[in-house]
N, C-alpha and C positions, 0 to 999 in steps of 0.2 A: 504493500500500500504506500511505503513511503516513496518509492521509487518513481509511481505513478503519478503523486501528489508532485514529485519534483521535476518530474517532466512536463506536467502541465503548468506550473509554477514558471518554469521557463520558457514555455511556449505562448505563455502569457506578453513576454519583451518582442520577440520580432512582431506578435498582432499587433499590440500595442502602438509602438511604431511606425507599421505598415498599414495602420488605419492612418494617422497621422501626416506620410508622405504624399497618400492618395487626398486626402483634405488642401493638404499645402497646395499640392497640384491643381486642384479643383478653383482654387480663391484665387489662381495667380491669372485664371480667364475672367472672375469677374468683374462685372464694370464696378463704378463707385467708391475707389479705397481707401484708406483713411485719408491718402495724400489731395486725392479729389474731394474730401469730404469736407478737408478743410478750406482750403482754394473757396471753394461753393459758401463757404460760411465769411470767407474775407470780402470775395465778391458781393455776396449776399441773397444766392440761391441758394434755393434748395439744392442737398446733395441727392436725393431722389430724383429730381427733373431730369429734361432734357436739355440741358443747358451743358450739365458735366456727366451726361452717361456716355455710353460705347462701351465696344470691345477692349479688351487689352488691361483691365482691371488699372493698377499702379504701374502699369506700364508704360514706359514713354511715348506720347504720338513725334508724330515728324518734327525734326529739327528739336528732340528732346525734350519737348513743352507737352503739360498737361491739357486737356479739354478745358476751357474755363478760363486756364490761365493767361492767358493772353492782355497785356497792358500791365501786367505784375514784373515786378523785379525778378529778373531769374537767380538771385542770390537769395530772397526771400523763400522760393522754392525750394532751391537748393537745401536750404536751412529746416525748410518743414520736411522735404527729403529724409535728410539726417535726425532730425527729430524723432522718427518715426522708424528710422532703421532700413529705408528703402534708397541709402545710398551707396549700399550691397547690391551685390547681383542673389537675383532669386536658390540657386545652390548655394552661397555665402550663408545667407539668414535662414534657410533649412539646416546645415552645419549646426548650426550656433543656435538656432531652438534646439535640436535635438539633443544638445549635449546639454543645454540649461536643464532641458525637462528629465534629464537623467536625475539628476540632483533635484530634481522637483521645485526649481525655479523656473516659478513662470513668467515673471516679471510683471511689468505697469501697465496698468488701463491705458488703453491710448485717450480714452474721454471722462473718465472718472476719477481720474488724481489719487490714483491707491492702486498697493500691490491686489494680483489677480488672484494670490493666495488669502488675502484679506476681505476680498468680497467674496469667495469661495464659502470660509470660514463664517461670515455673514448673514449668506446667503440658506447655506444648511440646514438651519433649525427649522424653517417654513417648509423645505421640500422632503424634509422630513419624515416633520408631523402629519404632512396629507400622506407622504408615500407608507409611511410604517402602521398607522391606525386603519387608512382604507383599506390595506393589504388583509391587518390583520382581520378586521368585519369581516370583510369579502368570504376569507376562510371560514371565519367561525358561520357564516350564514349558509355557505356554497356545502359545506361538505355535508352539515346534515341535514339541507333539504336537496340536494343530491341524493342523498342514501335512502331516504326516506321517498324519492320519486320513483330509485330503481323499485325497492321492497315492494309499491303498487302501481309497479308500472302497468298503464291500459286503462288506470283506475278516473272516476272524476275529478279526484285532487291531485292525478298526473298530466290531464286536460287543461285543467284551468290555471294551474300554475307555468305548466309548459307556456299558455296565451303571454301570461304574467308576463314571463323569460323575455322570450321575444318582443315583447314589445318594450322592456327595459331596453335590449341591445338594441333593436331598430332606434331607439334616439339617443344622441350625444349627450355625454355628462355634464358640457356646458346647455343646451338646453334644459335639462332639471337643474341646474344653478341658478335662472332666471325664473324658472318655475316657482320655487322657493324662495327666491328674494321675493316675487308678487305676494306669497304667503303667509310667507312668516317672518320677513325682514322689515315690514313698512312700505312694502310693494301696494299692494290696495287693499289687504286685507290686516290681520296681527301683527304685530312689532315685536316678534318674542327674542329676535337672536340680533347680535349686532352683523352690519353690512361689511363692514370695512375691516384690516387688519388680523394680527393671530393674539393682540392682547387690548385691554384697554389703558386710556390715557391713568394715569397715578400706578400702573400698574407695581411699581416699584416699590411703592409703599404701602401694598397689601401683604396680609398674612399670608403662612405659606399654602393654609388652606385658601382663600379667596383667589391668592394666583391657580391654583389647580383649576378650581371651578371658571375662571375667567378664561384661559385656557383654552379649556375642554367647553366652555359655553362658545366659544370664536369660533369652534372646530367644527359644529355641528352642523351647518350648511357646507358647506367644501367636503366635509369627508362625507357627508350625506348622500352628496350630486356625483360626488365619486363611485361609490360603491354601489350605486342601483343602475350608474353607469354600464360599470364594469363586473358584476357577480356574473351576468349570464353564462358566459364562455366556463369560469369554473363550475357552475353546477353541472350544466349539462356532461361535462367531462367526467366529475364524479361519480353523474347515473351512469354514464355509459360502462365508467370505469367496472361500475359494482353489477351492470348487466351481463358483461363478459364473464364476469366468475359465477355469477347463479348456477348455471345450467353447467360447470366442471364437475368431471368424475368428482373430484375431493369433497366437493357438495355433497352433490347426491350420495357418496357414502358417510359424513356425517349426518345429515336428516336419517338416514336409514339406521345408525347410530339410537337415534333416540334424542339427540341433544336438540334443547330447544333452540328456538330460530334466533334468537341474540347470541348463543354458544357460538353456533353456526355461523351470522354474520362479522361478530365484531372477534370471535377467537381464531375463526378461521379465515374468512374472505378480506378483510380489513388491510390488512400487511399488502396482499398480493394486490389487492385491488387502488390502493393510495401510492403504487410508483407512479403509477403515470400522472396523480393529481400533485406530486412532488417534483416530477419533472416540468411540472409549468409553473413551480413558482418562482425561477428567478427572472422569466420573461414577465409576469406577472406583476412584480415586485418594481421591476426597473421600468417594466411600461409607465406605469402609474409615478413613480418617483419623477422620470426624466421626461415624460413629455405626454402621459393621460392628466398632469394638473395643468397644464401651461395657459390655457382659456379659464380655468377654475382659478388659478392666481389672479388672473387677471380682471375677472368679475370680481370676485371678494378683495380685491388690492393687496394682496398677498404677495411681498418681495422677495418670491424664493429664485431656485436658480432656473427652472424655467422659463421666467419672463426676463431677467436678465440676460440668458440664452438665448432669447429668442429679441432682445432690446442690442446685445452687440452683434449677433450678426445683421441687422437690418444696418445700424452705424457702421459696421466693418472696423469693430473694435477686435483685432485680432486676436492681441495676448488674451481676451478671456474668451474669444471663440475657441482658439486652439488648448486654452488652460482647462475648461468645462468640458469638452471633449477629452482631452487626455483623462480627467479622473471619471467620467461619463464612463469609459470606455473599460478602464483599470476596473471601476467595480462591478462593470456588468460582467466581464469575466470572471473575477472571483467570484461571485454570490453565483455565477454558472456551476464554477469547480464545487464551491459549497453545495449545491442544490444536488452534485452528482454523489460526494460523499453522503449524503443526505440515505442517498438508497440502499446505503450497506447497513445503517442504521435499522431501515425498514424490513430487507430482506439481507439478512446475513450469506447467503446463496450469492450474492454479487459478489464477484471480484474484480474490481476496476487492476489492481497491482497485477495478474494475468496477462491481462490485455498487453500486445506487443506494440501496435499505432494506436 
């Protein structure tokens, strides 16, 4: 086991990486870069417009001049160039991230005046708390009315809750964010939960119980809109999970057995039947963390690292596009490896350390 742990462990640095170069690659075609971004903001365009877009991203047009730039000093440019680290050639400033981000330097906002480590750090406790509580609901709700769908499946409460299902997953999680703001935020009906943020104002100088409650009162729309969002996929997995094992030889010689049908469900089909609901929870888990909130931050003003994610790439703030991708990236593989150890736990019969690729 450890052998395996240590190959995947290191197979972790070239993905890592090689998700990374293909990004680099990707940003060096498009239009808008910081260097046009700011040009646009001297001028006094928009750097969205057509004024400072095209091809060629930060790349020089003819005669070395940016789109936009034209009547500017080209020392001035030069300068916001170098400011910005684009008086390298594009292999140069790949070099030189990759070996910073070895070290886990990721450097400066290009628009926010702070290291990228520091809005990380920041950022984290919002994308968090939606991603770790919705996860955890999600579970505690999916798997026993999964279990409870397969047990009667055909039945009327397998009917009408299937409808349920489906028509939770037919609509977006930011549609029931909006739902619930009309309901119960001060929309047109109750005021019961607040709209805005993950705490309230004085929150500093409450007890430690009234922060818990304040909290967990913030959280209840978002992780709400979240999880009725997103249960459907894991129930229906569960039922199907525990439909495949009903009708096994192993069953039907337990009922033949004599043992009653919870013996039968949760001593015997439980283990075999939860790999596959275990193999979806780190897709699961990072869905939801890294980009099922990023409309839910957004409605409730929630400054986690999804709307920050999704606030510098529209800027073309690099260091924290490529700094949130590098750890984006770093934990969805772990919590991957995690989720695989996870099966030896469930069925001791797995041996990942076997395995030769």
């Amino acid at each position: 086991m450890s052998g395996y742990i240590l190959r995947r462990l290191l197979l972790i640095i070239p993905t890592l990486f090689g998700i990374l170069i293909i990004n680099f690659a990707i940003t060096q075609a498009a239009p808008g870069g910081p260097v046009q971004q700011m040009i646009a903001k001297i001028e006094g365009f928009d750097a969205s417009g057509s004024h400072v877009g095209g091809s060629g991203g930060d790349a020089t047009m003819a005669g070395s001049t940016y789109r936009g730039a034209q009547g500017l000093d080209p020392a001035l440019v030069k300068e916001i160039e170098k400011m910005y680290g684009f008086d390298k050639s594009a292999p140069e400033r790949l070099w030189i991230m990759i070996k910073n981000y070895a070290r886990f330097d990721f450097g400066d906002s290009f628009f926010r005046d702070a290291k990228v480590t520091d809005l990380i750090l920041q950022k984290m406790p919002v994308s968090i708390s939606l991603g770790l509580w919705s996860t955890l609901i999600i579970y505690l709700i999916s798997i026993p009315l999964g279990i409870a769908k397969a047990t009667r499946h055909g039945s009327a409460f397998d009917v009408w809750s299937s409808s349920a299902i489906i028509i939770s997953y037919a609509i977006p999680a930011f549609l029931f964010a909006f739902l619930l703001i009309v309901l119960f935020a001060g929309g047109s009906y109750w005021n019961w939960f607040p709209l805005r943020g993950l705490t309230s104002n004085g929150f500093d100088q409450m007890t430690l119980f009234g922060k818990i409650k304040d909290y967990f009162w913030h959280l209840v729309l978002p992780v709400t809109s979240l999880v009725i969002g997103n249960f459907a996929t894991m129930t229906l997995l569960t039922k199907n999970s525990f439909l495949d094992e009903i009708n096994k030889q192993y069953v039907i010689t337990a009922r033949a057995k004599g043992l009653t049908e919870n013996r039968v469900l949760y001593g015997h089909m439980f283990r075999n039947a939860m790999l596959l609901v275990i193999a979806g929870f780190p897709s699961a888990f990072i869905g939801i963390f890294f980009t099922g909130s990023l409309l839910v931050e957004v409605i409730f003003s929630l400054d986690g690292l999804g709307l920050m994610s999704f606030e510098a790439a529209i800027n073309r703030d690099y260091p924290v596009v490529f700094g949130t991708l590098f750890i984006f990236t770093l934990l969805g593989l772990v919590v991957k490896l995690i989720g695989d150890l996870t099966y030896t736990l469930v069925d001791p019969r797995i041996d990942f350390a076997s395995r030769k690729h």
